[in-house]
VMD Tcl script that draws the C-alpha trace (Angstrom):
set ca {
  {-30.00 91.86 28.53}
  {-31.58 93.44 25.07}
  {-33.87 96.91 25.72}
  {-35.54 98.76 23.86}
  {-34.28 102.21 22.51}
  {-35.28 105.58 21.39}
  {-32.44 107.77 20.24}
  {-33.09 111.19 21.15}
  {-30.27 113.78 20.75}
  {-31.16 116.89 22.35}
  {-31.24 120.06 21.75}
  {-28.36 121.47 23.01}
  {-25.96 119.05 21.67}
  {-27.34 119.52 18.27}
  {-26.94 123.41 18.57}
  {-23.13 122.89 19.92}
  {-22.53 120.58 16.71}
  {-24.20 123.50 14.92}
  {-22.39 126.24 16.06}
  {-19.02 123.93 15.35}
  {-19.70 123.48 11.83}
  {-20.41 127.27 11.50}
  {-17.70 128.14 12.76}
  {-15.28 125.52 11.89}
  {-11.76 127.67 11.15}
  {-11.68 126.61 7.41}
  {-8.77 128.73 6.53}
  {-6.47 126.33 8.44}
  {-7.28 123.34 6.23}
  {-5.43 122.88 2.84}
  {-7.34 123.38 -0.07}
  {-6.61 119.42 -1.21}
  {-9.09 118.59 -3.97}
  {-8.44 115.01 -3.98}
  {-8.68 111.85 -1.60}
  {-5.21 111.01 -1.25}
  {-4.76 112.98 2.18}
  {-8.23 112.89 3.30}
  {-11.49 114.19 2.58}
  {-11.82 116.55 -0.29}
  {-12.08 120.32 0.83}
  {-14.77 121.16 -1.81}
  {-16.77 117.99 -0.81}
  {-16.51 118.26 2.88}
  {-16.67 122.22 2.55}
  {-20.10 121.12 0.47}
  {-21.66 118.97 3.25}
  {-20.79 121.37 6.04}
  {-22.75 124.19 4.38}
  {-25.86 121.42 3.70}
  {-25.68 120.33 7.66}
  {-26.31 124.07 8.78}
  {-28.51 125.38 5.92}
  {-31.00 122.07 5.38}
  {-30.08 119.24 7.39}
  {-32.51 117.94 9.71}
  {-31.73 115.92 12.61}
  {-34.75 115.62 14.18}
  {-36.30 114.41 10.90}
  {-34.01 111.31 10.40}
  {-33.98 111.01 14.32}
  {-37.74 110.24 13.85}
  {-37.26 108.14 11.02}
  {-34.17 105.79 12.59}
  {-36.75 105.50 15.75}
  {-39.46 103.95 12.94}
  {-37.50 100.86 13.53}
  {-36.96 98.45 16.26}
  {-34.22 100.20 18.52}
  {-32.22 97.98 20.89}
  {-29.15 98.40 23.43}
  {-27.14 94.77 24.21}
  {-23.70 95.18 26.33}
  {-21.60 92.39 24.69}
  {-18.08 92.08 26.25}
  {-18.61 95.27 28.22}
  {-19.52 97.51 25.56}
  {-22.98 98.89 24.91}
  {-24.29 97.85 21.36}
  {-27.06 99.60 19.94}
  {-28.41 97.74 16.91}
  {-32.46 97.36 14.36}
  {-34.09 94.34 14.30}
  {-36.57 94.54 11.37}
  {-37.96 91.30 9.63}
  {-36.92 91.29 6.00}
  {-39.48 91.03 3.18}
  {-39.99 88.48 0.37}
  {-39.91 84.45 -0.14}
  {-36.01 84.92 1.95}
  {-35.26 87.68 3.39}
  {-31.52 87.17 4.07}
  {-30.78 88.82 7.47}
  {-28.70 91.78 8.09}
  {-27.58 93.19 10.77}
  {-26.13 96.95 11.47}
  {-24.43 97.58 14.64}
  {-21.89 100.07 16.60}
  {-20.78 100.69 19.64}
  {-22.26 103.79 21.58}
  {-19.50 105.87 23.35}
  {-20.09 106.54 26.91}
  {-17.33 109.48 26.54}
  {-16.99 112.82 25.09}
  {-13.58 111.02 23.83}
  {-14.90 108.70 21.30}
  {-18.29 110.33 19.48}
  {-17.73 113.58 20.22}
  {-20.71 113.51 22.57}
  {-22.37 111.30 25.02}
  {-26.10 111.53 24.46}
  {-26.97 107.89 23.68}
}
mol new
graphics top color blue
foreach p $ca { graphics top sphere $p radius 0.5 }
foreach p [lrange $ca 0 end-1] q [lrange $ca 1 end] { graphics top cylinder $p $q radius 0.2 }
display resetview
């Protein structure tokens, strides 16, 4: 059965994912400025200062729920995925999909 979706994270789990990046214990983590072994420490360091500075959830929240939200279950798992009609003579389709976690295990949270 397809329904219709609205992701809405709330509150509290963004200020927990907050207060993690914040306080994430950098001094543990080698200073690796390549890719080899993982994500760069300057680039990563970089986006974690950009989530708690500007980043705005709520503001791409708002803009993901622009589209057509829906929730399947194929095979047992819950699938959320966008169904938008393309634009032009033919649109080729394309579709973006993942599997939302129902555990604290998998995402890292279970809001959806």
């Amino acid at each position: 059965m397809i329904k219709q979706y609205k992701i809405s994270v709330p509150k509290s789990t963004l200020n927990n994912i907050y207060k993690k990046v914040k306080n994430y214990p950098w001094k543990d983590i080698q200073k690796l400025n390549g890719w080899t072994h993982g994500t760069n420490y300057k680039y990563l360091k970089s986006i974690s200062k950009y989530w708690i500075s500007k980043y705005n959830w709520k503001k791409q929240e708002k803009k993901l729920n622009s589209f057509s939200n829906f929730t399947t279950s194929i095979d047992g798992l819950k699938i959320h995925f966008i169904k938008e009609k393309g634009s032009g003579k033919n649109p080729t389709p394309l579709l973006l999909l993942h599997k939302i976690y129902s555990s604290r295990r998998g995402l890292g949270c279970n809001y959806l």
